[in-house]
ROTORGU-342701 format. One line per field, with one value per residue: residue number from 1; x, y, z of N, C-alpha, C, O in turn. Coordinates in Angstrom, 2 decimals, m for minus. Example, Ala and Ser with C-alpha at 12.3 -4.5 7.8 and 13.67 -1.06 7.14 Angstrom:
2
seq: 1, 2
n.xx: 13.19, 12.85
n.yy: m5.69, m2.25
n.zz: 7.80, 7.08
ca.xx: 12.30, 13.67
ca.yy: m4.50, m1.06
ca.zz: 7.80, 7.14
c.xx: 13.20, 12.90
c.yy: m3.30, 0.03
c.zz: 7.80, 7.87
o.xx: 14.24, 13.41
o.yy: m3.32, 1.14
o.zz: 8.46, 8.04
! end
This chain:
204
seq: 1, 2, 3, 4, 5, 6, 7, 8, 9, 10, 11, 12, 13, 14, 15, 16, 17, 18, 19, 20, 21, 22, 23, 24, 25, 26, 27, 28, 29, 30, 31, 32, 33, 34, 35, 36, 37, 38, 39, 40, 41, 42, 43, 44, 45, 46, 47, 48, 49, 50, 51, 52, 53, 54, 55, 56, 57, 58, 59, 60, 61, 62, 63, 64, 65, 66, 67, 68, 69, 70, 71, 72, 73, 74, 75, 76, 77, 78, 79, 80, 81, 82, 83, 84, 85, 86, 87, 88, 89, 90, 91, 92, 93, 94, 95, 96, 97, 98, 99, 100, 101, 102, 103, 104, 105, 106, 107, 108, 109, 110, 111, 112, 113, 114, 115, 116, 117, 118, 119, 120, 121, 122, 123, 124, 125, 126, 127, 128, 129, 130, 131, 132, 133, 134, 135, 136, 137, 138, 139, 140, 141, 142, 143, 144, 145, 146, 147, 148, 149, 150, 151, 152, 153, 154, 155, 156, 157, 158, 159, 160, 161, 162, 163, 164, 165, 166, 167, 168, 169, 170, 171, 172, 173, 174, 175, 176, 177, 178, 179, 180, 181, 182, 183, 184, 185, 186, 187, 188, 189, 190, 191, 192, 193, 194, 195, 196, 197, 198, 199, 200, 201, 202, 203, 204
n.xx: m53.21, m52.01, m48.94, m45.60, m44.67, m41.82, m40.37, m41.06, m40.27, m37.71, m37.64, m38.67, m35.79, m34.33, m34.61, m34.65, m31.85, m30.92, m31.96, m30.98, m28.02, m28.45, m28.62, m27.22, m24.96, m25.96, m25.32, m22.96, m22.00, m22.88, m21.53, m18.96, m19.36, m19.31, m16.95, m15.42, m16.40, m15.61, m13.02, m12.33, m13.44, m11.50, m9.54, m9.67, m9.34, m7.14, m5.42, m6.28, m4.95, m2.62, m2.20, m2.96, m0.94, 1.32, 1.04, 0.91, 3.86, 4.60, 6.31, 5.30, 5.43, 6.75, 6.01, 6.67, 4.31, 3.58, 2.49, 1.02, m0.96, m4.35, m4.22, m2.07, 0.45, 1.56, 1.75, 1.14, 2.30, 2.81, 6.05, 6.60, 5.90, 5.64, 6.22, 3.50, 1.48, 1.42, 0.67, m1.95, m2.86, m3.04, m4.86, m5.00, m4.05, m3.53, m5.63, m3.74, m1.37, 2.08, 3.78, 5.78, 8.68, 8.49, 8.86, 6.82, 7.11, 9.13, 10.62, 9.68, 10.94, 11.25, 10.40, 11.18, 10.64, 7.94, 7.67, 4.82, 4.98, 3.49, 2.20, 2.35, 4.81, 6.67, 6.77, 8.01, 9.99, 11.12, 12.89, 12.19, 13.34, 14.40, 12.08, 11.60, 12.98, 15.18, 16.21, 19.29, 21.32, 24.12, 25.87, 25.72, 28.23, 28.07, 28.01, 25.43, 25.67, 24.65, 25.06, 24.43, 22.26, 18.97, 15.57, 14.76, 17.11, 17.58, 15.74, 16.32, 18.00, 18.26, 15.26, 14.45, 11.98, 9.45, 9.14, 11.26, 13.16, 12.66, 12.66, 15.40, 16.86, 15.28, 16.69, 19.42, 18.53, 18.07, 20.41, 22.78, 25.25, 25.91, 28.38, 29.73, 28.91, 27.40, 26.16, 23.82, 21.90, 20.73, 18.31, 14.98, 13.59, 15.33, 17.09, 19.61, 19.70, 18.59, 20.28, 22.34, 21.66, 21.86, 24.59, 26.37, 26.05, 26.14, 27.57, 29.29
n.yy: m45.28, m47.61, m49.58, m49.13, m51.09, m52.84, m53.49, m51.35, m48.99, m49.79, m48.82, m46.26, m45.12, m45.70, m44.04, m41.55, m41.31, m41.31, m38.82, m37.54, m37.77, m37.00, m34.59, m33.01, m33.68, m31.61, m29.58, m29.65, m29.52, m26.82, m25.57, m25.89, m24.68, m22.09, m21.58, m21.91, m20.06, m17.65, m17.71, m17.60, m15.39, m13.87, m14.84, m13.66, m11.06, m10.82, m11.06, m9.34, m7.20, m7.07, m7.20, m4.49, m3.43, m3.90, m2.94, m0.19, 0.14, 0.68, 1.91, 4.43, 5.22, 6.80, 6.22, 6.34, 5.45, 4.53, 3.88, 0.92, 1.48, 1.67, 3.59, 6.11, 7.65, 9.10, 7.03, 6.70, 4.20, 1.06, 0.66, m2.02, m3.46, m4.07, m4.57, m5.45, m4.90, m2.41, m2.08, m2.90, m0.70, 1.05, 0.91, m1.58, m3.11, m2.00, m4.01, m4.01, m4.56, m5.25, m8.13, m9.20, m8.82, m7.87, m7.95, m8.75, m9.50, m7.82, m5.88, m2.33, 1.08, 3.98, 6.76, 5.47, 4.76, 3.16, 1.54, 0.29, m1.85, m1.34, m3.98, m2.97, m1.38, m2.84, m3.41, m1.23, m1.38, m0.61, 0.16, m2.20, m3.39, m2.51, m1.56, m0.97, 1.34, 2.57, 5.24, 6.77, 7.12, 6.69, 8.46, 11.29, 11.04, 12.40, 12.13, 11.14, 12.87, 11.72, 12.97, 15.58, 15.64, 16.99, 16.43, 15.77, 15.44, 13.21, 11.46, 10.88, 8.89, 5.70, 3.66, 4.94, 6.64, 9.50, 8.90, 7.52, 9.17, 11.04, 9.88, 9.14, 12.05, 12.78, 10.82, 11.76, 14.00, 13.38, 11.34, 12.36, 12.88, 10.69, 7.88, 6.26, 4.78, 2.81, 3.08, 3.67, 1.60, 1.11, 2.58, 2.19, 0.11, 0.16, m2.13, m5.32, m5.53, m3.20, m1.34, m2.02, m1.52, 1.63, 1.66, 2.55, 5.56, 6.65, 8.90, 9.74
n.zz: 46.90, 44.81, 45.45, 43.45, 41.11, 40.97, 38.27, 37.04, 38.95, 38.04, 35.41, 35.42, 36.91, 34.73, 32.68, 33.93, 34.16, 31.44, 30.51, 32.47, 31.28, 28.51, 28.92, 29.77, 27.63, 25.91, 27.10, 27.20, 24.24, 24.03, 25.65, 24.33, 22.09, 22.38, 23.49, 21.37, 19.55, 20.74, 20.20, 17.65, 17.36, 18.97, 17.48, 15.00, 15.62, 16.49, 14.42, 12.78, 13.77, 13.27, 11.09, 11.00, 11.81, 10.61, 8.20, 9.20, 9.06, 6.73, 3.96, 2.06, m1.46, m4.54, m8.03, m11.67, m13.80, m17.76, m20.93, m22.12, m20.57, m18.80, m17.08, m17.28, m15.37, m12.26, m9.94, m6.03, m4.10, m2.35, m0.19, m0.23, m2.91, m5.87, m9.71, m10.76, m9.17, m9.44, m11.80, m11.34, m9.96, m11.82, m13.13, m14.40, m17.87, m21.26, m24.19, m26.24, m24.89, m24.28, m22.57, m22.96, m22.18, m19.41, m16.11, m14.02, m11.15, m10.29, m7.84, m7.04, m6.51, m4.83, m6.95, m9.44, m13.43, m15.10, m18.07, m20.06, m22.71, m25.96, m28.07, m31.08, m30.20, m31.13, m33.28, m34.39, m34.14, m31.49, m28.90, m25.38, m24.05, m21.15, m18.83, m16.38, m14.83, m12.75, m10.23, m11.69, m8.83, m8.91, m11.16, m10.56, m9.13, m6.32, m2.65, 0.23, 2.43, 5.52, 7.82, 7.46, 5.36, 4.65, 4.24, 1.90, 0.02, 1.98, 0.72, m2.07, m2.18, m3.00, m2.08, m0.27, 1.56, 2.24, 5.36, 6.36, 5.87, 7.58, 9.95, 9.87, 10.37, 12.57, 14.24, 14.37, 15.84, 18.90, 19.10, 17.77, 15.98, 13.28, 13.05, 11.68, 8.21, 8.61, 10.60, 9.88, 10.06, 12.21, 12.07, 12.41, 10.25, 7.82, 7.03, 6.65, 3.79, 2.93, 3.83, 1.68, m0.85, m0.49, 0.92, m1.14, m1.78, 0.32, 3.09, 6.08
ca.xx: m52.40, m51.03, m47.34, m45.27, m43.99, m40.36, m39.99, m41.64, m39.11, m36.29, m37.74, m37.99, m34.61, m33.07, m35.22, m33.97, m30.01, m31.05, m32.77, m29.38, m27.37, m28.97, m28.83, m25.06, m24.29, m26.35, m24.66, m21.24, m21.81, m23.38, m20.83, m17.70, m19.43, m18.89, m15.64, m14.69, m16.76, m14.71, m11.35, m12.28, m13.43, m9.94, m8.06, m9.84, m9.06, m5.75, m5.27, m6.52, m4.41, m1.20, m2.53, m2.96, m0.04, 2.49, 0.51, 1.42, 5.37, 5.25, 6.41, 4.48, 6.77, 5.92, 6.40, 5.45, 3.85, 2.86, 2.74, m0.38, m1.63, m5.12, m4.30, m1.03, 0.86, 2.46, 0.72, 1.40, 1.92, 3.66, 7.49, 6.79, 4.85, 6.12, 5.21, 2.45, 0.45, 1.21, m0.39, m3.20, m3.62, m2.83, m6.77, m4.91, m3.72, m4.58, m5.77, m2.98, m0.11, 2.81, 4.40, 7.11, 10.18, 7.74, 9.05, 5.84, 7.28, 9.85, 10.30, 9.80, 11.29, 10.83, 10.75, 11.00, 9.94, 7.66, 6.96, 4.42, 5.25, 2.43, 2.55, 2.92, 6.31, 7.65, 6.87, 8.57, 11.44, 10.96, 13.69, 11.52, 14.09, 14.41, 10.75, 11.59, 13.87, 15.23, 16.81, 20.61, 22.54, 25.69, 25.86, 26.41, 29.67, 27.60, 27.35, 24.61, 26.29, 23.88, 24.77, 23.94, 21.45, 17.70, 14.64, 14.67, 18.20, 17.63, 14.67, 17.01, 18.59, 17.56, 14.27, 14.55, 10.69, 9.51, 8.98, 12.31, 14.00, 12.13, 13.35, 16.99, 16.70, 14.47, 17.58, 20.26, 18.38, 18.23, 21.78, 23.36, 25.91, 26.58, 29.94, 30.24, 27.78, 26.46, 25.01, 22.29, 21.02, 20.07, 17.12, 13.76, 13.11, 16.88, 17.80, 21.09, 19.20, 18.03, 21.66, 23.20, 21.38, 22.14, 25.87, 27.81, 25.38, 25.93, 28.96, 28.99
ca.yy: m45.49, m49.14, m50.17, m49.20, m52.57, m52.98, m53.20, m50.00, m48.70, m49.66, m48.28, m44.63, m44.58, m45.70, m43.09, m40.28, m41.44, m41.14, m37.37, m36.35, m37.65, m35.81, m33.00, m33.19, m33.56, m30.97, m28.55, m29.66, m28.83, m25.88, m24.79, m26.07, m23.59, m20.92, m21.17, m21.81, m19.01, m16.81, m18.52, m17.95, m14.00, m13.28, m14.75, m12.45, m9.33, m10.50, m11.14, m7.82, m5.91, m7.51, m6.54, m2.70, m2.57, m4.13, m1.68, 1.19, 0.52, 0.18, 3.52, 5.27, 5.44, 7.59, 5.95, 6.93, 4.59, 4.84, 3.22, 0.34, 1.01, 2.55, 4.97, 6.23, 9.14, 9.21, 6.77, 6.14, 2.53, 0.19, 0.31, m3.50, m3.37, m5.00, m4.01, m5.86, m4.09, m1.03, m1.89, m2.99, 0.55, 1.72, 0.23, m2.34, m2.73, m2.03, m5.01, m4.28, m4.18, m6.68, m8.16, m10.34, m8.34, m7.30, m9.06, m8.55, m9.64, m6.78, m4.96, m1.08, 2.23, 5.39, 7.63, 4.78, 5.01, 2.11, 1.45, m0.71, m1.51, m1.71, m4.71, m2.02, m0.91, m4.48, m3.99, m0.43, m1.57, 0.53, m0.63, m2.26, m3.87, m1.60, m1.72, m0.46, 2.72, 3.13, 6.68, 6.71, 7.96, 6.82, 9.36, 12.13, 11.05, 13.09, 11.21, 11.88, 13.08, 11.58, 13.90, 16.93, 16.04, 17.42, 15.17, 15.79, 14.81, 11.94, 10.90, 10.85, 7.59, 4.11, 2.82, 5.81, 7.80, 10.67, 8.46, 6.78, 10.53, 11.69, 8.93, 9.34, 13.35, 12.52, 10.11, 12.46, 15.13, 12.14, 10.57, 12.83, 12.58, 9.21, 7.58, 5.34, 4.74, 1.56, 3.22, 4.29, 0.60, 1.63, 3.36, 1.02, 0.05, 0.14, m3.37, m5.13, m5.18, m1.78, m1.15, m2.83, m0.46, 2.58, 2.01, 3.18, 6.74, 7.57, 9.40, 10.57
ca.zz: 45.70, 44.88, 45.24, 42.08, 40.85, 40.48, 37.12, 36.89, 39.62, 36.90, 34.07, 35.45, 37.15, 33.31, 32.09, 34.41, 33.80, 30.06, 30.53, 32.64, 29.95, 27.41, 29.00, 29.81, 26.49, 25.21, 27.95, 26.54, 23.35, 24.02, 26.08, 23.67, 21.00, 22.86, 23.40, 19.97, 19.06, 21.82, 19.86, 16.36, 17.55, 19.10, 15.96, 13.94, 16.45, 16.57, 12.72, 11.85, 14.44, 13.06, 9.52, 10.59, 12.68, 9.36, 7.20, 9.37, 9.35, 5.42, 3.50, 0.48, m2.77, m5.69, m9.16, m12.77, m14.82, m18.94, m22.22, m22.48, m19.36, m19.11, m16.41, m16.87, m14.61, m11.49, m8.54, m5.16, m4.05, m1.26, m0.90, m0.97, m3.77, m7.33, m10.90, m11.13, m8.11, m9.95, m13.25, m11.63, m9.43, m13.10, m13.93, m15.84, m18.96, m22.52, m25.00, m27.03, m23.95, m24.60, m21.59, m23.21, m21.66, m18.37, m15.14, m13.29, m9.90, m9.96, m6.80, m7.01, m5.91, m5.30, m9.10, m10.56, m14.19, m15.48, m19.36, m20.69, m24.19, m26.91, m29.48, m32.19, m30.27, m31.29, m35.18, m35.17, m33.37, m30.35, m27.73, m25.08, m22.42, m20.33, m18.54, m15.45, m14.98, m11.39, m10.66, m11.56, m8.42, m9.15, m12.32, m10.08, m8.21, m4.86, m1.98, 0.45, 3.92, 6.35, 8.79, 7.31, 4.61, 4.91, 4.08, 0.04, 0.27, 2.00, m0.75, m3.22, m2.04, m3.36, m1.13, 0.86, 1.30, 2.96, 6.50, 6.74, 5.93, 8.57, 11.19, 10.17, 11.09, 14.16, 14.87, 14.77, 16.62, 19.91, 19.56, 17.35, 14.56, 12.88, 13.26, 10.45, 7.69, 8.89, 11.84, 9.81, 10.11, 13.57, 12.28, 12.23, 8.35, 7.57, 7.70, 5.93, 2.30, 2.39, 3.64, 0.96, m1.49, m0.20, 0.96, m2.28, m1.68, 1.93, 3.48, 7.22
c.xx: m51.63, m49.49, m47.01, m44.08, m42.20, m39.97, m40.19, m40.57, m38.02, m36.37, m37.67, m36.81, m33.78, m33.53, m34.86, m32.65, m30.08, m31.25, m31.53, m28.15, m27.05, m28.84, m27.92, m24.40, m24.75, m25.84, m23.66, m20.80, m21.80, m22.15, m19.05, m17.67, m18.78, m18.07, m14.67, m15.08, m15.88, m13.07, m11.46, m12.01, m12.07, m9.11, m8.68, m9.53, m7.70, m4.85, m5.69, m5.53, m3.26, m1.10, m1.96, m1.82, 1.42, 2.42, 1.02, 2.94, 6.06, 5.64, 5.34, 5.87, 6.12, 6.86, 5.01, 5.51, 3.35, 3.46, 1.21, m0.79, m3.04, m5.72, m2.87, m0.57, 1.43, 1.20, 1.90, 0.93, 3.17, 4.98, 7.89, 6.32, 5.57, 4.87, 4.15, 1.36, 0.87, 0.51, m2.11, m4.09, m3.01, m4.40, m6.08, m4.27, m4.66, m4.47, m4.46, m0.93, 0.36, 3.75, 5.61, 8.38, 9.56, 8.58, 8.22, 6.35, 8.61, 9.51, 10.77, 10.09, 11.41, 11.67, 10.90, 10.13, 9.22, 6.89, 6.37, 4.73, 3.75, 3.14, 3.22, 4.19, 7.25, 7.80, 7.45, 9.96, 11.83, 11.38, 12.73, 11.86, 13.94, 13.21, 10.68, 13.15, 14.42, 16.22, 18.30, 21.22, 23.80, 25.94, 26.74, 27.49, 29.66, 27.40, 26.89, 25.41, 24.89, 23.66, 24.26, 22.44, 19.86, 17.03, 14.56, 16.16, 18.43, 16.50, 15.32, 17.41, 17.58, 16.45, 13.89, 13.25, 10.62, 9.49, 10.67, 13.56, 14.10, 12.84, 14.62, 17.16, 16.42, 16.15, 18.96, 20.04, 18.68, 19.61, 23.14, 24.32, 26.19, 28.37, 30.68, 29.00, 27.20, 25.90, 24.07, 21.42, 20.33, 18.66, 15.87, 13.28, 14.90, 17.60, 19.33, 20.66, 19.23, 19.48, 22.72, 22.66, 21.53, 23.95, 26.96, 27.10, 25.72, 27.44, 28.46, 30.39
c.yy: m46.81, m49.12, m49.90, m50.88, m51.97, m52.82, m51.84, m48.61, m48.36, m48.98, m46.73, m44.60, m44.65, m44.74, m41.38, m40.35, m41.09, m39.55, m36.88, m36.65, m37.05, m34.45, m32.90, m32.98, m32.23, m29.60, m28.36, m28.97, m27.60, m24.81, m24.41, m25.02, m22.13, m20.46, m21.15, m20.21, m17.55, m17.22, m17.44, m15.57, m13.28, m13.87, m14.20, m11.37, m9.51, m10.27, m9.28, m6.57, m5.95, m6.98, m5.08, m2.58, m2.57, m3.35, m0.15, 1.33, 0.63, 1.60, 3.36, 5.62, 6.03, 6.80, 6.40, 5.59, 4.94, 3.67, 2.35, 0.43, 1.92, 3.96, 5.76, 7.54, 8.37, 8.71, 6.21, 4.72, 2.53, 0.46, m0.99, m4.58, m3.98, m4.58, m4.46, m5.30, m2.89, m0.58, m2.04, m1.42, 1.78, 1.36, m0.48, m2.79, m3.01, m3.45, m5.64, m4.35, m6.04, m7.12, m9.14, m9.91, m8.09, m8.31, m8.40, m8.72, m8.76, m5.54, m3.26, m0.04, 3.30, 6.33, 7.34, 5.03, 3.39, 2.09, 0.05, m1.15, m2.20, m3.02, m3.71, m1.71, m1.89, m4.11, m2.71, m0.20, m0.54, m0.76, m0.57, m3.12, m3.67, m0.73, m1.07, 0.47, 3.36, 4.10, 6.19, 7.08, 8.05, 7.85, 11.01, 12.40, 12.16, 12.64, 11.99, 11.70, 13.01, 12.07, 14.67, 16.75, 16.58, 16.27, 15.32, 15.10, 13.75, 11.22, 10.63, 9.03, 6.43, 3.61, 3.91, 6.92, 8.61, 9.87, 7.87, 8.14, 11.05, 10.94, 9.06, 10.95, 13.21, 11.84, 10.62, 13.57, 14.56, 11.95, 11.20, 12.39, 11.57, 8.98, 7.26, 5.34, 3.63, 1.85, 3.25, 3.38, 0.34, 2.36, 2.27, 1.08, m0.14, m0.87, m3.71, m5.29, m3.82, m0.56, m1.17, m1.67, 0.81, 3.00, 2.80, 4.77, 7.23, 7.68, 9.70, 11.78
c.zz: 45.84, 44.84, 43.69, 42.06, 40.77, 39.32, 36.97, 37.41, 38.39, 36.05, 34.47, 35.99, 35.71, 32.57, 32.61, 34.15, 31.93, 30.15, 30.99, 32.09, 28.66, 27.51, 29.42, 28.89, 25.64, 25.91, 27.28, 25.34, 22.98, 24.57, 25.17, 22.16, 21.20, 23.16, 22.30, 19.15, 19.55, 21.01, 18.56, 16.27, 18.00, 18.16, 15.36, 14.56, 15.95, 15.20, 12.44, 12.61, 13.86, 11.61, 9.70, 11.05, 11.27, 8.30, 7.67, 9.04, 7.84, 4.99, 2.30, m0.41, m3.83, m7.04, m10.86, m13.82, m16.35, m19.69, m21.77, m21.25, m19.37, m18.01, m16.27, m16.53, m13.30, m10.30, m7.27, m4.64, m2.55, m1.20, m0.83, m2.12, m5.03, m8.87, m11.32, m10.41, m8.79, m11.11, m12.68, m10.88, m10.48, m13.79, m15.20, m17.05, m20.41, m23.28, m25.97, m26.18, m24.54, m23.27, m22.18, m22.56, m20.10, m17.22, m13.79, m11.69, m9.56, m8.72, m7.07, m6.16, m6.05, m6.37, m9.88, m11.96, m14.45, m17.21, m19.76, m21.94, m24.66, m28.06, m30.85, m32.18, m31.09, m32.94, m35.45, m34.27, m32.17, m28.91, m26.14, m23.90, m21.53, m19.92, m17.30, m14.82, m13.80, m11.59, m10.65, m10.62, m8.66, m9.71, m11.68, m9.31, m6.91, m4.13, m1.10, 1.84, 4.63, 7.41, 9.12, 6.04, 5.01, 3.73, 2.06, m0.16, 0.28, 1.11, m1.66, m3.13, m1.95, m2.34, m0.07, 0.36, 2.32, 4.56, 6.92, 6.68, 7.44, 10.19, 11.36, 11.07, 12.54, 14.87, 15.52, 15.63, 18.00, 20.24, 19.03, 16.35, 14.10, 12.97, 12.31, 9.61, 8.01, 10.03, 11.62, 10.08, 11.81, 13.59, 11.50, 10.79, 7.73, 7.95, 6.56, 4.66, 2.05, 2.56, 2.09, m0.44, m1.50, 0.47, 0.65, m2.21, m1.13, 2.37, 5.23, 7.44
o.xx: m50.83, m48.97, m47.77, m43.19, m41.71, m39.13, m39.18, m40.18, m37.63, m35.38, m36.81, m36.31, m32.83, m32.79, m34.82, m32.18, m29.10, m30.26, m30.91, m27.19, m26.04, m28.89, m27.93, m23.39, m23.99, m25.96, m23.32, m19.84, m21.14, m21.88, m18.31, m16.73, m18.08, m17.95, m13.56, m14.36, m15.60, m12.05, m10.68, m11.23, m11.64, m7.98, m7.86, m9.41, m7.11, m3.89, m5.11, m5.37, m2.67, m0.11, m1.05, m1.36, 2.21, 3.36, 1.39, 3.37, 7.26, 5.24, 4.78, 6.96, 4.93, 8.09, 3.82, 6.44, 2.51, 4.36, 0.33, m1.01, m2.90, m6.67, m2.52, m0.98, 1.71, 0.25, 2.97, m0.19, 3.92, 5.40, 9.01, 6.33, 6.45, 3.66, 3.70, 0.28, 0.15, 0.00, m3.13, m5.25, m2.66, m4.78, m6.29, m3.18, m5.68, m3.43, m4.16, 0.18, m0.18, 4.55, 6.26, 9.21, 10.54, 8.89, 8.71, 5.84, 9.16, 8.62, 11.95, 9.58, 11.65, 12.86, 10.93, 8.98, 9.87, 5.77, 7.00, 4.70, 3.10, 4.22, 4.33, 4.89, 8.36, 8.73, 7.63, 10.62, 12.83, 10.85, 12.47, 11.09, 13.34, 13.06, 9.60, 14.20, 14.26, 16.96, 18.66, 22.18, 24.51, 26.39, 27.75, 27.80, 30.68, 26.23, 27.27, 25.72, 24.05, 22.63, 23.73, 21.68, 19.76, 17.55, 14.10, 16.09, 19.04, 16.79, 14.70, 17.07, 16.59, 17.05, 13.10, 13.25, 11.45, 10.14, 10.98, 14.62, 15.05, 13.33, 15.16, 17.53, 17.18, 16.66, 19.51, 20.99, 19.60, 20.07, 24.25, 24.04, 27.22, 29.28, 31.81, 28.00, 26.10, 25.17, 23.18, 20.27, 19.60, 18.01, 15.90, 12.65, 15.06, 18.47, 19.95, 21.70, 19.80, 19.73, 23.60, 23.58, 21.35, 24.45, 27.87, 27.91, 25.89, 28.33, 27.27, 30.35
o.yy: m47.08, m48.45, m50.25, m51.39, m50.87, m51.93, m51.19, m47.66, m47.29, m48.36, m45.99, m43.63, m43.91, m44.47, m40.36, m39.26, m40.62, m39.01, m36.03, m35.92, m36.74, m33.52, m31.69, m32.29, m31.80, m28.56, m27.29, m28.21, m27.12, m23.68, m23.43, m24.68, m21.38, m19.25, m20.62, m19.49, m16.62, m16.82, m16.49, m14.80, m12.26, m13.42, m13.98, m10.45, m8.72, m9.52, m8.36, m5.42, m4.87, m6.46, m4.53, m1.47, m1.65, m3.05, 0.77, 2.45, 0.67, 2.50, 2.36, 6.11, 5.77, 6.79, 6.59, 4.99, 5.83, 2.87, 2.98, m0.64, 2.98, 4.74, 6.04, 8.53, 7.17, 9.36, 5.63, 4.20, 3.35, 0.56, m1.37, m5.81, m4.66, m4.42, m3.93, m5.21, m2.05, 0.49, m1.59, m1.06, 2.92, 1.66, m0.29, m2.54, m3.64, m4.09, m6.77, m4.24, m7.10, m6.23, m9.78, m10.80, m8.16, m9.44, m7.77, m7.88, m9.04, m4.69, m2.95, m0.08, 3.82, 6.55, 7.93, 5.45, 2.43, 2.55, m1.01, m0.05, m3.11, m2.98, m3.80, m1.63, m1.64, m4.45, m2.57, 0.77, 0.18, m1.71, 0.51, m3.51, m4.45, 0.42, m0.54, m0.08, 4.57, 4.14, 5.37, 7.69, 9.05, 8.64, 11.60, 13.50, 12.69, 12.26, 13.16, 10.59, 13.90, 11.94, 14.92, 17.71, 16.40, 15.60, 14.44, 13.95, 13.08, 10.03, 9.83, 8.18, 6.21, 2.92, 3.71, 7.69, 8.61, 10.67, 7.97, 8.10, 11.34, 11.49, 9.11, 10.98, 13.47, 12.36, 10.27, 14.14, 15.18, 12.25, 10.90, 11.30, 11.25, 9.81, 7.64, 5.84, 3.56, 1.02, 3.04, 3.73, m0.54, 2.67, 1.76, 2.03, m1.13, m0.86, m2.87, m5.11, m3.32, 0.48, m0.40, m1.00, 1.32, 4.13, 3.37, 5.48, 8.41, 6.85, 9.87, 12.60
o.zz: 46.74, 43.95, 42.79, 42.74, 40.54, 39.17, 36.72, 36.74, 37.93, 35.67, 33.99, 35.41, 35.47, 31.63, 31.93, 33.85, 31.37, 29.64, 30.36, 32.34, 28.02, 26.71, 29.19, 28.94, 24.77, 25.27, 26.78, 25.18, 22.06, 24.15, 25.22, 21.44, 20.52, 23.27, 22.24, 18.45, 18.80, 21.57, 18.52, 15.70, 17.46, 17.99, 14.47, 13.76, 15.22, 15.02, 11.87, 12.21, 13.83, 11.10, 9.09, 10.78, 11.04, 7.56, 6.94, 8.75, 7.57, 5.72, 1.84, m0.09, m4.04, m7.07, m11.09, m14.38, m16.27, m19.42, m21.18, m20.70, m19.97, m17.97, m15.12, m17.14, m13.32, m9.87, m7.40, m4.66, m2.02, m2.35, m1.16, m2.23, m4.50, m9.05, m12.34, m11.00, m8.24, m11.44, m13.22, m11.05, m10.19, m14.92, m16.39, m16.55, m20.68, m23.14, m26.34, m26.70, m24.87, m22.95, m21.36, m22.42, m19.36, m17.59, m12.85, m10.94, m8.50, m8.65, m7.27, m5.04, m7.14, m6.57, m10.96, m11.81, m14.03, m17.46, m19.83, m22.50, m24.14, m28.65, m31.38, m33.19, m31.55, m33.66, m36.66, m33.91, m32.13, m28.33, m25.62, m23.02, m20.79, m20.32, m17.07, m14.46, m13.67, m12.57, m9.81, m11.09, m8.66, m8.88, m12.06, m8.86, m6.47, m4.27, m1.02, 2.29, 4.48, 8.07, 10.20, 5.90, 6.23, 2.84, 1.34, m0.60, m0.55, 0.93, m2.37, m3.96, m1.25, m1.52, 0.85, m0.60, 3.22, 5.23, 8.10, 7.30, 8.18, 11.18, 12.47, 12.24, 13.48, 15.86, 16.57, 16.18, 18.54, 21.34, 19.45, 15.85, 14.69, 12.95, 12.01, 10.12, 7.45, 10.57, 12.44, 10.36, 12.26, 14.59, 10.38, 10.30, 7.01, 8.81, 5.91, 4.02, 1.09, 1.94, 1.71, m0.93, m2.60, 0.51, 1.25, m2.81, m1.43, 2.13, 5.49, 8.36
! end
C-alpha cells in the first residue's frame, strides 16, 4: 500500500474534527430537550397541584337564582364566585334578560337571592335595583354566640358555609371557648375581610 500523501493526511483529520463536532452538537441538543422537557413536565405537576390544593380550601355556598335566566332555582357555586359565574351555571340567560342595573362582577353569599330582570319588567315598572338580595341579619337584633352556637347557627352568618362552621366547632372542641370575638380569626378561611363582615353578628 503506497504512502498517504499529506494533503490527504489533512483532509481526513478536518473531516474527523467536523464528524465530532457534529456529533457534539447534536448530543447537546438532544440532551438540552430533555431537560426542558423534564422542566416544562414538573411545571405542569406543580401548576395543577396548586390548582387542586386552592380548590380544596374554597367553601360551597348555596344561592337562588331566577327571573331571565334559563335555569332558574337554587345552585351551588364558589364562595369566590361573582354573579356572573352564577348565570352562567344558570345555562345562561334568556334573549330577552336586561342587564342595565346587573353588576356582573358582584361577589356572592351564601342564600343570597339573585334576580334577573326581563326587558318587559322595565315597561311595567317592575322595581329592578335591587338584583342581588343578601340575607338581612341585622333585622333580628340576635347575635350569634360563637361559643355556643351549632353548625346551622353558624351558617346563618355573612360568608359563613357548612365547612368553615364546622372548623369553628372543631376549634372550640381543641382550645376551647373564645375570649373575644376576634379570636375567631384564628380559624383558617377567617381572615380580616371575612372578619369585618361578620363582626356586628358574633358575640362570645
Amino acid at each position: 500500500m503506497g504512502k498517504i500523501s499529506k494533503r490527504t493526511r489533512i483532509i481526513i483529520i478536518v473531516i474527523g474534527i467536523i464528524i465530532v463536532i457534529v456529533g457534539y452538537y447534536f448530543y447537546q441538543k438532544d440532551e438540552n430537550n430533555i431537560i426542558i422537557e423534564n422542566i416544562n413536565e414538573n411545571a405542569n405537576y406543580n401548576i395543577n397541584n396548586e390548582i387542586e390544593d386552592s380548590e380544596k380550601n374554597i367553601e360551597k355556598i348555596m344561592v337562588y337564582i331566577s327571573g331571565a335566566v334559563n335555569s332558574p332555582g337554587v345552585i351551588e357555586i364558589k364562595s369566590d364566585m361573582r354573579v356572573k359565574d352564577a348565570i352562567e351555571l344558570a345555562n345562561g340567560l334568556k334573549d330577552n334578560a336586561d342587564l342595565t342595573n346587573i353588576n356582573l362582577a358582584e361577589k356572592l353569599q351564601d342564600e343570597c337571592k339573585i334576580y334577573i330582570p326581563e326587558k318587559s319588567d322595565i315597561n311595567n315598572d317592575v322595581n329592578t335595583q335591587s338584583t342581588v338580595n343578601v340575607p338581612n341579619k341585622s333585622t333580628t337584633k340576635k347575635l350569634i354566640n360563637i361559643n355556643t352556637a351549632n353548625s346551622e347557627e353558624l351558617k346563618t352568618l355573612p360568608g359563613i358555609g357548612q365547612t368553615t362552621a364546622e372548623k369553628i366547632i372543631e376549634y372550640r372542641k381543641k382550645n376551647g371557648k373564645f375570649s373575644k370575638i376576634e379570636d375567631i380569626k384564628n380559624i383558617k378561611g377567617i381572615g380580616e375581610a371575612k372578619f369585618e363582615e361578620i363582626k356586628d353578628y358574633i358575640s362570645v
